[in-house]
C-alpha positions, 0 to 999 in steps of 0.5 A: 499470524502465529509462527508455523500458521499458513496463510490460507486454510482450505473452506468451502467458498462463500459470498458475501454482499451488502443490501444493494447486492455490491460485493462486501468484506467478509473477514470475520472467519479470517480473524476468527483465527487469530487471538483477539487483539486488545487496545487501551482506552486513551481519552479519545474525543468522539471525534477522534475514535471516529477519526481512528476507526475509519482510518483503519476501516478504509485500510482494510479495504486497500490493503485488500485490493492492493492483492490484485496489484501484484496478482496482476503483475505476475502474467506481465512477469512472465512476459517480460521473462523474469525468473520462476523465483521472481514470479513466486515472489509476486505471488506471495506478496498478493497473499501478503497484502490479503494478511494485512487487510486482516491484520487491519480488520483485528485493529477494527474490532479491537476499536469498535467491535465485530459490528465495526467490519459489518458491510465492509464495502469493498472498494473499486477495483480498477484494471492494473495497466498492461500498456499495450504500446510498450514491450512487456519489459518497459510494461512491467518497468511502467507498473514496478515504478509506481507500485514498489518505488513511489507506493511501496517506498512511501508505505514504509515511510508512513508505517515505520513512523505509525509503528514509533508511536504505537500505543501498544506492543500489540500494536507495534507487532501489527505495523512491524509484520506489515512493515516488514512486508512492505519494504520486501515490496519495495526492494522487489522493485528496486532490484528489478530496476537495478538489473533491467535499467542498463539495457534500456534505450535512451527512449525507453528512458524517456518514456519511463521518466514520462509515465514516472511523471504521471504516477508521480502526479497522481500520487500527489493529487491522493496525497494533498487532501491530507493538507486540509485534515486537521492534525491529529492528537498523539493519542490518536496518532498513536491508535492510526489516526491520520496525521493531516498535513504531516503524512502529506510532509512524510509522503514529499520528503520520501519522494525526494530522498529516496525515490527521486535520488534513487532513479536519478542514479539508475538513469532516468530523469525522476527529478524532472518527472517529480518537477513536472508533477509539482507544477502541475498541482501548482497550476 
């Protein structure tokens, strides 16, 4: 995005749907907008264009539904009476991952063409939790945990190595402006725990470390898969391509240097959650 250009500019609404009548993406007036982007040509097998472009095909559609995470998150905001600073922060990170869902689907055309976005499906759209049987603190605490100090945090792990092996400056610019929007998520939620976590009860810490543990598994169950990839060559890697059983290492690593450490010292039992989530891919 240019300096001084708004995220969004006014149109007339439109929609946009594939042969069976499911919702598609439509981007192409969003990038419209934007300069083209422009990627060398670096010997790439049939095999691993494939491989990069749908990689980045598959990050523009979770880039996108990623907004509704934290649109979700601002009425669960304003129950548990965060500041109106606060709340207006989680609107712009919705935008934000709306602009990377563009930012990606530039990376697309770039690699395969305007025909390369065409039926982008949209993916499934699955409710963000209110859970009912918590206060709307401990609700918002639930859905901080998973989406900005296991998701979030393990994202700018995983992009920051992507942006080291870039194979352009105008692909590192890409990957900067996401990372740097992506450790804005991240610190959100870390600075939320830091205030709310002192007045907490002794078992709403117990039940914080008890959903922490199932995040925690499903995270790993979303991650493993990358162990049966092959690894990708640098050349691909340095275009997006999945690095396989390294971005399941990255993916581990962070949990436990930073998310597992960094809730242990705000009180809750994050090593035992991560134990309890390790055990349970071993059975």
């Amino acid at each position: 995005m240019s300096p001084g250009e708004p995220r969004g500019r006014a149109s007339s609404p439109s929609l946009s749907r594939g042969p069976s009548g499911a919702p598609t993406l439509s981007l192409h007036a969003a990038i419209a907008r934007r300069a083209a982007l422009t990627l060398p040509e670096l010997g790439l097998s049939e095999r691993e264009r494939r491989a990069v472009l749908e990689s980045w095909r598959a990050r523009v559609g979770s880039e996108y539904a990623s907004a509704r995470v934290f649109a979700a998150l601002v009425p669960q905001a304003m129950a548990a009476g965060l500041d109106a600073d606060s709340v207006h922060a989680l609107t712009e990170m919705a935008a934000e991952e709306l602009d990377h869902a563009v930012r990606c689907a530039r990376v697309v055309v770039a690699l395969g063409g305007a025909g390369a976005l065409a039926e982008c499906a949209l993916p499934a759209l699955p409710e963000v939790p209110t859970h009912a049987d918590a206060s709307p603190l401990e609700a918002l605490l639930r859905n901080v945990l998973d989406v900005s100090c296991i998701s979030e945090t393990v994202a700018v792990a995983l992009v920051g190595s992507e942006r080291e092996l870039a194979a352009t400056p105008e692909l590192e610019a890409e990957l900067a402006a996401i990372l740097a929007d992506e450790v804005g998520h991240a610190r959100f939620g870390w600075r939320l725990l830091e205030v709310a976590t002192p007045s907490l009860t002794p078992r709403a810490r117990t039940r914080l470390g008890a959903y922490l543990a199932c995040a925690l598994r499903e995270r790993v169950a979303s991650f493993a898969p990358f162990l049966g990839h092959p690894e990708a060559s640098r050349a691909a890697q340095s275009l997006g391509a999945p690095a396989g059983p390294a971005t399941f290492q990255v993916f581990v690593e962070t949990i436990e240097q930073i998310t597992v450490p960094g809730l242990e010292r705000l009180g809750l039992p994050a090593r035992r959650a991560w134990d309890v989530a390790l055990s349970a891919r071993a059975a």
